[in-house]
Backbone as XML, in Angstrom:
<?xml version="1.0"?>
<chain id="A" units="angstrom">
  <residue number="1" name="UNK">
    <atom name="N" x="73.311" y="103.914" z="99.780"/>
    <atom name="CA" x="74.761" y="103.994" z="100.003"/>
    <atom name="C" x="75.276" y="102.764" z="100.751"/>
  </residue>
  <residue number="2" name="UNK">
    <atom name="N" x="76.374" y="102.145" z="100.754"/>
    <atom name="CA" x="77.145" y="101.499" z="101.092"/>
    <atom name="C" x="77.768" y="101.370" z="102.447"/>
  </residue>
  <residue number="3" name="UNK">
    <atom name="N" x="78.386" y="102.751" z="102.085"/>
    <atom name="CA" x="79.272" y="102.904" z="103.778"/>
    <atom name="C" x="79.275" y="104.495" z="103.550"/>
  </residue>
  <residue number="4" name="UNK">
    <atom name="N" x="79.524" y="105.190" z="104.958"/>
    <atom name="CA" x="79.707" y="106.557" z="105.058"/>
    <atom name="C" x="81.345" y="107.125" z="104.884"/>
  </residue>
  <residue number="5" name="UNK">
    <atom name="N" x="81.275" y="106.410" z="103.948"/>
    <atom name="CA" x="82.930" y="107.356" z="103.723"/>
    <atom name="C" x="82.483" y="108.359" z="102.443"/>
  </residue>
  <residue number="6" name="UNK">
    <atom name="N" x="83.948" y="109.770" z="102.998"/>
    <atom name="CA" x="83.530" y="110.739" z="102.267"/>
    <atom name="C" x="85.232" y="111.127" z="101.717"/>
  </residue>
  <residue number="7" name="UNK">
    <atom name="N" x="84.906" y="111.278" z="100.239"/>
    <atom name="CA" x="86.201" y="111.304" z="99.766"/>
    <atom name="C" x="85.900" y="112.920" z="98.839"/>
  </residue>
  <residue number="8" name="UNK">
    <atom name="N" x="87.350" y="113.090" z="98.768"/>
    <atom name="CA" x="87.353" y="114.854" z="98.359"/>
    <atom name="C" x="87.354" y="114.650" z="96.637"/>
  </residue>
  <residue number="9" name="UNK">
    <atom name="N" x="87.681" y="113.934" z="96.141"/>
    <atom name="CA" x="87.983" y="113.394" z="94.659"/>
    <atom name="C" x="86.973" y="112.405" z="94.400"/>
  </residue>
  <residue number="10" name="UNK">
    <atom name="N" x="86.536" y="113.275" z="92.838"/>
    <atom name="CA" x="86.106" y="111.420" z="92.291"/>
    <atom name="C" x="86.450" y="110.488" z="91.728"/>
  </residue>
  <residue number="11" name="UNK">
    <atom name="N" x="87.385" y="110.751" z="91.418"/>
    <atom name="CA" x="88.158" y="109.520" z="91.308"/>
    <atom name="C" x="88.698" y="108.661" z="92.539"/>
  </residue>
  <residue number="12" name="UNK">
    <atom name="N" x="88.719" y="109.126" z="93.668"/>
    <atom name="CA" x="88.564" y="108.081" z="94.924"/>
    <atom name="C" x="87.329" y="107.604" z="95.265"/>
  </residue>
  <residue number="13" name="UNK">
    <atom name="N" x="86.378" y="108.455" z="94.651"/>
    <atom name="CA" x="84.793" y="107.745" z="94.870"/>
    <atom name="C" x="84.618" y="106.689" z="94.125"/>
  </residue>
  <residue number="14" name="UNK">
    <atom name="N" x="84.853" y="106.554" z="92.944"/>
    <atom name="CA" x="84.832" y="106.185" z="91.913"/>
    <atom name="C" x="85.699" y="104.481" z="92.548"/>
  </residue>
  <residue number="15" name="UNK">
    <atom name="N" x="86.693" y="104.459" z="92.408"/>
    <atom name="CA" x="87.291" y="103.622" z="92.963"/>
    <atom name="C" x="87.084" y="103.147" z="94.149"/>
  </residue>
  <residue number="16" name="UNK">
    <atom name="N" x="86.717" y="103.891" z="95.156"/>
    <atom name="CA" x="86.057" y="102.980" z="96.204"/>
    <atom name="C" x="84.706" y="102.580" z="96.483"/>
  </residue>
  <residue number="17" name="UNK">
    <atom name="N" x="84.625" y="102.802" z="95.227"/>
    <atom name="CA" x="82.785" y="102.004" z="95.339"/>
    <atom name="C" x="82.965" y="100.663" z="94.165"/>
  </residue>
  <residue number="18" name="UNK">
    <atom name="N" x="84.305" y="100.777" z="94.184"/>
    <atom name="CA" x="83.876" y="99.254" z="92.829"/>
    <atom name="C" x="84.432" y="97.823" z="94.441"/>
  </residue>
  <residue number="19" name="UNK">
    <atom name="N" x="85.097" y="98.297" z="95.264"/>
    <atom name="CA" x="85.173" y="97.057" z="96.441"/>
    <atom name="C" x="83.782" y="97.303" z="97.411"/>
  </residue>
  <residue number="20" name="UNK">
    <atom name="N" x="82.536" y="97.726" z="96.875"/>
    <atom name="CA" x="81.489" y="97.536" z="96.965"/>
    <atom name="C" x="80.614" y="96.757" z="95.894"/>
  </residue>
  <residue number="21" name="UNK">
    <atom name="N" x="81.291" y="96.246" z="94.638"/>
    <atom name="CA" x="80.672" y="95.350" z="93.916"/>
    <atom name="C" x="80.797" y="94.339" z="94.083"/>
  </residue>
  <residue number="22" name="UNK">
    <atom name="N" x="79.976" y="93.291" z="93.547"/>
    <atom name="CA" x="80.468" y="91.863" z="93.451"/>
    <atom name="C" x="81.102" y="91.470" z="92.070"/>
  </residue>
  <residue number="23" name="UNK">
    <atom name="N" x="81.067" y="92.449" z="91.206"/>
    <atom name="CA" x="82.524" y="92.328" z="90.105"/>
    <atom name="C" x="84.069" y="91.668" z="90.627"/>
  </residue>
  <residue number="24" name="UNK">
    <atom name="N" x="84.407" y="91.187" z="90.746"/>
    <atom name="CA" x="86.081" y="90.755" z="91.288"/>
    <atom name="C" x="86.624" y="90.486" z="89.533"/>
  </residue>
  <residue number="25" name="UNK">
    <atom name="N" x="87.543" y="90.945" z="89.034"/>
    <atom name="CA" x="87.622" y="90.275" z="88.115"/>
    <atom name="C" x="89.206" y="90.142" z="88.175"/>
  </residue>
  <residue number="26" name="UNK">
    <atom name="N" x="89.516" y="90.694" z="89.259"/>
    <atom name="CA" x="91.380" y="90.381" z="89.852"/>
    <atom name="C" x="91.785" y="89.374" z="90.756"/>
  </residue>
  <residue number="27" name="UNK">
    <atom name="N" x="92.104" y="88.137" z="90.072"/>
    <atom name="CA" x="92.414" y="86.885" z="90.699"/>
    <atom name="C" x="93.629" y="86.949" z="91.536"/>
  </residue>
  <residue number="28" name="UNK">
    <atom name="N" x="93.709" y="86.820" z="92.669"/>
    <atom name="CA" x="95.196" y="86.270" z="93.004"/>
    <atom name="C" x="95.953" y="84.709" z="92.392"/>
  </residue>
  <residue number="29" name="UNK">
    <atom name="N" x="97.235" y="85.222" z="92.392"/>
    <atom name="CA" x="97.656" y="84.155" z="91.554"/>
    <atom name="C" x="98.541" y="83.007" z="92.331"/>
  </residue>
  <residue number="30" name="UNK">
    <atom name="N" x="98.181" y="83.268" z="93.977"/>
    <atom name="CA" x="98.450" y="82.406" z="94.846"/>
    <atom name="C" x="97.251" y="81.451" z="95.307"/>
  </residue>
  <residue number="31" name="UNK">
    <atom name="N" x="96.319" y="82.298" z="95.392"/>
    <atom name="CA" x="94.735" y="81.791" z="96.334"/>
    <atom name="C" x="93.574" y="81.926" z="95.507"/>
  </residue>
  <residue number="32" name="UNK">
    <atom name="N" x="92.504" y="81.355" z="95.759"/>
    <atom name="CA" x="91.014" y="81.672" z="95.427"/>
    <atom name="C" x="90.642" y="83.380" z="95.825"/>
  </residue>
  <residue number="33" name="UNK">
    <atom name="N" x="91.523" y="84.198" z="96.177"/>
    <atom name="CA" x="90.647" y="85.727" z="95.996"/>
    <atom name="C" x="90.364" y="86.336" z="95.143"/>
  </residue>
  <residue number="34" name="UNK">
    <atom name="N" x="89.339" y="86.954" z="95.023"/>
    <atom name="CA" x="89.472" y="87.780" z="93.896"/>
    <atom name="C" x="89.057" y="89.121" z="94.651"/>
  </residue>
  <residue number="35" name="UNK">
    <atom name="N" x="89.397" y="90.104" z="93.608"/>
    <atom name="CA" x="89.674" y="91.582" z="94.044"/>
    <atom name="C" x="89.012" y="92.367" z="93.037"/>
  </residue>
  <residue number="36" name="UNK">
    <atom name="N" x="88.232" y="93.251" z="93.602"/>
    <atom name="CA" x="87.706" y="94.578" z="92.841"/>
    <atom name="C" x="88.519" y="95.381" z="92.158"/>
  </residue>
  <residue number="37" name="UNK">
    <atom name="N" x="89.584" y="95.297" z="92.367"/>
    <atom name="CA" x="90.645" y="96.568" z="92.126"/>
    <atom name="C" x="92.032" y="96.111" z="92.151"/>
  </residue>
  <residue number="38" name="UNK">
    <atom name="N" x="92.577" y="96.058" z="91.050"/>
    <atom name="CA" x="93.896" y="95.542" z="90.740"/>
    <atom name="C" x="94.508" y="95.502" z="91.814"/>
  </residue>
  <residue number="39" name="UNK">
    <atom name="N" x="94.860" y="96.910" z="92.331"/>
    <atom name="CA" x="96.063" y="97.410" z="93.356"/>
    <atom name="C" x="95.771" y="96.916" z="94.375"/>
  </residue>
  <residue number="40" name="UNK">
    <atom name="N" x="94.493" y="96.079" z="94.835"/>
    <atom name="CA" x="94.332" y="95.426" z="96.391"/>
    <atom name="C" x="94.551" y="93.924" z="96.006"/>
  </residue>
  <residue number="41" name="UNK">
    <atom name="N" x="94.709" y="93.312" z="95.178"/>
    <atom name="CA" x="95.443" y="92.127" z="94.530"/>
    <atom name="C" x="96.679" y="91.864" z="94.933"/>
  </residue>
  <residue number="42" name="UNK">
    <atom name="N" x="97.254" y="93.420" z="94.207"/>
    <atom name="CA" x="99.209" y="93.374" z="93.971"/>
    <atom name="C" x="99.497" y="92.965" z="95.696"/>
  </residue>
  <residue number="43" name="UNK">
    <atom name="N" x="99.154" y="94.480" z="96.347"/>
    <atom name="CA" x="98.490" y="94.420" z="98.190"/>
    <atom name="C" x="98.678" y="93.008" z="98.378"/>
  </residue>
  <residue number="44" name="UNK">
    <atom name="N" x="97.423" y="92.131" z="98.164"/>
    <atom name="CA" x="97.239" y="91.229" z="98.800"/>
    <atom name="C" x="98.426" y="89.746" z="98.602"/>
  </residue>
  <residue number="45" name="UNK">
    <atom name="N" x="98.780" y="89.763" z="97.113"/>
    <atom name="CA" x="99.950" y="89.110" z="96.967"/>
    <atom name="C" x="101.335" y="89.089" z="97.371"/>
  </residue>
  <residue number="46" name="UNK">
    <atom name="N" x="101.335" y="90.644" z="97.803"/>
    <atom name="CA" x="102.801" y="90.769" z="98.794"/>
    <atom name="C" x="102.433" y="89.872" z="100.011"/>
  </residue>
  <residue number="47" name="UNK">
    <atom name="N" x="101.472" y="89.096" z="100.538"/>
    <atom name="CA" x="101.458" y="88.367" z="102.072"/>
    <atom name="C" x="101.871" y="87.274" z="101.460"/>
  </residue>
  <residue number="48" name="UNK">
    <atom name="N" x="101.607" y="86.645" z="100.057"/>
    <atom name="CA" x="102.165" y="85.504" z="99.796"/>
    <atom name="C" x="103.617" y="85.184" z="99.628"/>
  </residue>
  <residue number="49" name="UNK">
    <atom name="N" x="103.960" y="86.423" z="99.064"/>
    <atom name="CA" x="105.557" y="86.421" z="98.797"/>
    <atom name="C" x="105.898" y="86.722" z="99.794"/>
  </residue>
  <residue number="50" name="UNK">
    <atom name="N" x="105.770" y="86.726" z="101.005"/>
    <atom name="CA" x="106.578" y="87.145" z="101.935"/>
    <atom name="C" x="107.659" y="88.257" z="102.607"/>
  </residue>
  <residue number="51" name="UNK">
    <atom name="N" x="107.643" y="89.417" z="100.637"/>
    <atom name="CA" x="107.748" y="90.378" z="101.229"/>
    <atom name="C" x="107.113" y="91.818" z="102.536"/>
  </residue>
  <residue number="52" name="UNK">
    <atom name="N" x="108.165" y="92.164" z="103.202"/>
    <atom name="CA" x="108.169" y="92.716" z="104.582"/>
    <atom name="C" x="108.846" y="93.738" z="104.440"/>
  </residue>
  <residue number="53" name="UNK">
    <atom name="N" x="108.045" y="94.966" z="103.875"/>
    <atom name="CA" x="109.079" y="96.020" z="103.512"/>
    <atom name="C" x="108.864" y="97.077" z="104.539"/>
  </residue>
  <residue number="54" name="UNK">
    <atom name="N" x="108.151" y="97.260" z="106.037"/>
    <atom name="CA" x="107.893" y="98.062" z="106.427"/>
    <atom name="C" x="108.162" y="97.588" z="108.352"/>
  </residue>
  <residue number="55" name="UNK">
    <atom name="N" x="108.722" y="98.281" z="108.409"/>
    <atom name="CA" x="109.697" y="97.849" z="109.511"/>
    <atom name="C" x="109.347" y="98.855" z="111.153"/>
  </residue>
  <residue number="56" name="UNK">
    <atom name="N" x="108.857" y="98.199" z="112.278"/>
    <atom name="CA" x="108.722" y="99.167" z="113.326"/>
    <atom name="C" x="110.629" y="99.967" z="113.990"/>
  </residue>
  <residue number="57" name="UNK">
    <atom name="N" x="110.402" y="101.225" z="113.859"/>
    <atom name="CA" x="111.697" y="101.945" z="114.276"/>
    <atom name="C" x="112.780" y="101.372" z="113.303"/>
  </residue>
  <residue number="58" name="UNK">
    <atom name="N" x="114.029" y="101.997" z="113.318"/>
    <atom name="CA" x="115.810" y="101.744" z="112.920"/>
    <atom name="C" x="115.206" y="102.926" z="111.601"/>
  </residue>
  <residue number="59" name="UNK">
    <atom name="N" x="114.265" y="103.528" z="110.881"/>
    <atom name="CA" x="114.841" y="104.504" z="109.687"/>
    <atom name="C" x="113.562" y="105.586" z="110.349"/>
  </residue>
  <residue number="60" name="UNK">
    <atom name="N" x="113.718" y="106.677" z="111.056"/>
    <atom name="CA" x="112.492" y="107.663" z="110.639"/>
    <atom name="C" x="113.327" y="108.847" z="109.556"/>
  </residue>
  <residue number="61" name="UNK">
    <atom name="N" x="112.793" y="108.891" z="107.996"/>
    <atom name="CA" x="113.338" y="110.360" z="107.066"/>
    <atom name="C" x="114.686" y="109.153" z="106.736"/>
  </residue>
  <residue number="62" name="UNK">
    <atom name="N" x="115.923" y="110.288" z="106.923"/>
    <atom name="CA" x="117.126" y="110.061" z="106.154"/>
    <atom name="C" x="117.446" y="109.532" z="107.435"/>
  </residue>
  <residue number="63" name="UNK">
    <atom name="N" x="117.504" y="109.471" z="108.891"/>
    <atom name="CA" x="117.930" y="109.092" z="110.067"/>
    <atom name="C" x="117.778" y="108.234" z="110.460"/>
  </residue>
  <residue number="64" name="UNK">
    <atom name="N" x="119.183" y="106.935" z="110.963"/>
    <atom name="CA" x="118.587" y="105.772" z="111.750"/>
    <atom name="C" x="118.651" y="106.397" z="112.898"/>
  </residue>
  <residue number="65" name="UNK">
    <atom name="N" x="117.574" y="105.404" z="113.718"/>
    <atom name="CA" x="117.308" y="105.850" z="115.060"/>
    <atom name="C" x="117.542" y="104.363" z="115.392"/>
  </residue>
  <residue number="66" name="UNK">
    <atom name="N" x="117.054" y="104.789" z="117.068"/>
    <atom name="CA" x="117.184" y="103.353" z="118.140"/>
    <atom name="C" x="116.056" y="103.143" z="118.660"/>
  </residue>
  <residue number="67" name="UNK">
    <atom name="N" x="115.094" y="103.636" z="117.973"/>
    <atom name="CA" x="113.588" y="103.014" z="118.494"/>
    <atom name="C" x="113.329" y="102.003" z="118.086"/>
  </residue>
  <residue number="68" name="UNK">
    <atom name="N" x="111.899" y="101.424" z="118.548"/>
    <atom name="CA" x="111.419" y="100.388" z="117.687"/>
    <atom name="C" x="111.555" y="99.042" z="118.254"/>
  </residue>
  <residue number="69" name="UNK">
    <atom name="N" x="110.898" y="98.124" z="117.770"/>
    <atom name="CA" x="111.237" y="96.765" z="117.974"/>
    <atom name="C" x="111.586" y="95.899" z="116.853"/>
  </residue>
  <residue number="70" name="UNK">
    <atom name="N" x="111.926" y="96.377" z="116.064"/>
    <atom name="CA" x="112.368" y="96.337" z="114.790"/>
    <atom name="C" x="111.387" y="94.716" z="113.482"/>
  </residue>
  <residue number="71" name="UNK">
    <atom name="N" x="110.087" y="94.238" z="114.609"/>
    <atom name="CA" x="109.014" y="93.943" z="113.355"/>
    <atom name="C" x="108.970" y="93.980" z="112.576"/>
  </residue>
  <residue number="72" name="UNK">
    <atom name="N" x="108.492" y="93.321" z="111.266"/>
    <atom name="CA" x="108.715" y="93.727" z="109.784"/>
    <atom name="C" x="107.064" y="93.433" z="109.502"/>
  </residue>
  <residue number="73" name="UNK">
    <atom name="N" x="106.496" y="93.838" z="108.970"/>
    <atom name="CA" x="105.425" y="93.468" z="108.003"/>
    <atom name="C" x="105.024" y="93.908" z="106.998"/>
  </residue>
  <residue number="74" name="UNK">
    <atom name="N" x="103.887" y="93.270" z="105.923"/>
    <atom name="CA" x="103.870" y="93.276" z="104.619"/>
    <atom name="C" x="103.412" y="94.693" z="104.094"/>
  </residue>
  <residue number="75" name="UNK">
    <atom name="N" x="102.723" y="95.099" z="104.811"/>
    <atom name="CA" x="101.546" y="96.283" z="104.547"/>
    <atom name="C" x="101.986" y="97.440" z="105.680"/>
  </residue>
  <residue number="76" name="UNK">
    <atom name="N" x="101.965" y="99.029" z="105.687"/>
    <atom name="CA" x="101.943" y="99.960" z="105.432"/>
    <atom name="C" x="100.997" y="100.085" z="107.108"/>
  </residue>
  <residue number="77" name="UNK">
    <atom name="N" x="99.442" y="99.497" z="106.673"/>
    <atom name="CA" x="98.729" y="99.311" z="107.421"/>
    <atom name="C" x="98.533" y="98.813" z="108.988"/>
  </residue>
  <residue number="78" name="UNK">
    <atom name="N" x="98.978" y="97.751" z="108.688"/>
    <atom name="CA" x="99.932" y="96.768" z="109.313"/>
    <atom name="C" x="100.786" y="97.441" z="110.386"/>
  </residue>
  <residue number="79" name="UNK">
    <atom name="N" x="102.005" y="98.276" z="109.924"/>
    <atom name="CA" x="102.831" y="98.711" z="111.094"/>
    <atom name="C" x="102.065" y="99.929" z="111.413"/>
  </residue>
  <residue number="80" name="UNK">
    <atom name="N" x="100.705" y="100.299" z="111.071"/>
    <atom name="CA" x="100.526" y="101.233" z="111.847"/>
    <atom name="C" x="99.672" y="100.952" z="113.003"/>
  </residue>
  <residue number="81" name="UNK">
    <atom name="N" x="99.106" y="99.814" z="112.977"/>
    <atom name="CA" x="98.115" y="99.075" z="113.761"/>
    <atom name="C" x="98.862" y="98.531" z="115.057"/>
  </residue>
  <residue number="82" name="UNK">
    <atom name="N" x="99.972" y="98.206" z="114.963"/>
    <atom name="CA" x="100.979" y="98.088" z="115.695"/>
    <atom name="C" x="101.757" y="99.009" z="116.517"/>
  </residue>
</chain>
């Protein structure tokens, strides 16, 4: 095995064992990466474009609020690490 992750679906198994291959056959079309898996490509090409769709505080639901420091970054991930 690879790594100890445990997924409820196989089709998430399935898919997260191909960014355990050395298959890449998804080029970025900014940089030298290549990617196991389309969708961590698309992912990874939003840092080139500079889209910033995920914002700390001003929307939680249908509600603006006044939290936040209002940060932007590319990834999902990203503002949660934050």
């Amino acid at each position: 095995p690879h790594c100890l992750k445990i997924f409820s679906r196989l089709y998430n198994l399935k898919s997260h064992l191909k960014t355990h291959s050395d298959e890449k056959p998804f080029n970025c079309s900014y940089c030298d990466r290549k990617f196991a898996r389309n969708h961590d490509r698309k992912r990874h090409e939003l840092l080139h474009q500079g889209e910033k769709k995920f914002q700390c505080g001003g929307i939680l639901g249908d509600k603006v609020t006044k939290w936040g420091c209002g940060k932007k970054f590319a990834r999902a991930d990203g503002l949660g690490r934050h």
